[in-house]
C-alpha positions in Angstrom: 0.0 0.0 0.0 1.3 3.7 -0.5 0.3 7.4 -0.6 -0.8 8.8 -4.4 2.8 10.2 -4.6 4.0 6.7 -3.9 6.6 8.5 -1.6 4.6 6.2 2.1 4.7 3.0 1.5 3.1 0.6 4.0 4.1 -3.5 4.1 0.9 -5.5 5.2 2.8 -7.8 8.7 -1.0 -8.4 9.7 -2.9 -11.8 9.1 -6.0 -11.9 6.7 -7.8 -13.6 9.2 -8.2 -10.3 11.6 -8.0 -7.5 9.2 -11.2 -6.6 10.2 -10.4 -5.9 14.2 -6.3 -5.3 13.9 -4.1 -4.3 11.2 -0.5 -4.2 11.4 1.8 -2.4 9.1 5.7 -1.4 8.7 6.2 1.7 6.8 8.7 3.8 5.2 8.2 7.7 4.4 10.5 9.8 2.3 10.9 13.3 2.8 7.8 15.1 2.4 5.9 11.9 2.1 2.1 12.5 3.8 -0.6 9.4 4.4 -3.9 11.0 4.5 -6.8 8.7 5.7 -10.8 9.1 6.2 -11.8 7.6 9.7 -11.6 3.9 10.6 -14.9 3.5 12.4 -15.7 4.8 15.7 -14.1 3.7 18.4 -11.0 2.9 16.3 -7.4 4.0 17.5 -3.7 3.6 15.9 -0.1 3.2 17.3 2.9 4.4 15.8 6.1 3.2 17.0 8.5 5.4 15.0 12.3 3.5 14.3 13.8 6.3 12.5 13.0 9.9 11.5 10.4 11.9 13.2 6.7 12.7 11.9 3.8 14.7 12.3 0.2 13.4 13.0 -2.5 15.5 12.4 -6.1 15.2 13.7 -8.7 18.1 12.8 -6.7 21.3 14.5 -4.9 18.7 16.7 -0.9 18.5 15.9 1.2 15.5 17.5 5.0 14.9 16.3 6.8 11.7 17.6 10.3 11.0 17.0 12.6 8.0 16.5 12.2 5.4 19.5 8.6 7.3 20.9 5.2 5.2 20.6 2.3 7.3 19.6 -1.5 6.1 20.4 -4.3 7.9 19.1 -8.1 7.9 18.1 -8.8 7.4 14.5 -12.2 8.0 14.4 -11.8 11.3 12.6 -9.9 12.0 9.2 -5.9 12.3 9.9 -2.8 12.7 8.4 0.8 11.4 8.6 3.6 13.5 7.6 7.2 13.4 7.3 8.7 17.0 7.5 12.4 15.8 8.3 14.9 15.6 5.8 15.2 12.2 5.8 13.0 8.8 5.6 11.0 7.8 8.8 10.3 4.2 9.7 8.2 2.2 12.0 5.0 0.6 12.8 1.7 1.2 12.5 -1.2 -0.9 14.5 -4.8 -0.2 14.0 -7.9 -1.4 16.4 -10.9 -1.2 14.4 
């Protein structure tokens, strides 16, 4: 999976036999890269656990950045973004609880 400018790339680690309650992704995000998403469903929330880089979450008017080694949590349930506005790739994990 990736962003329209191909520049965040997600690799599926999750099983197909609980994609409906968790998803679990590594990613990679160039410089610049952004992953915007509609809401997962109410009640839905996301972890980031950030490797390398740093990045920028976005929810509404809320702005969260996380850098390499932090773990993020947050609800989903609204339309978000994901941005990498370092100058080099950021990469971690992503978990979603649907």
């Amino acid at each position: 999976m990736t962003s329209e400018d191909n520049a965040f790339r997600l690799r599926i680690l999750g099983t197909l036999n609980t994609v409906s309650s968790v998803q679990w992704y590594e990613f990679n995000a160039e410089p610049g890269a952004e992953l915007v998403s509609e809401s997962h469903g109410k009640g839905s929330l996301e972890s980031i656990t950030l490797c390398g880089g740093n990045l920028t979450i976005t929810i509404e008017d809320e702005i969260q950045k996380i850098c390499a080694g932090e773990t993020l949590r947050y609800h989903t349930d609204l339309p978000h973004s994901l941005k990498n506005e370092g100058n080099k790739d950021s990469h971690g994990f992503m978990v979603n609880l649907l």
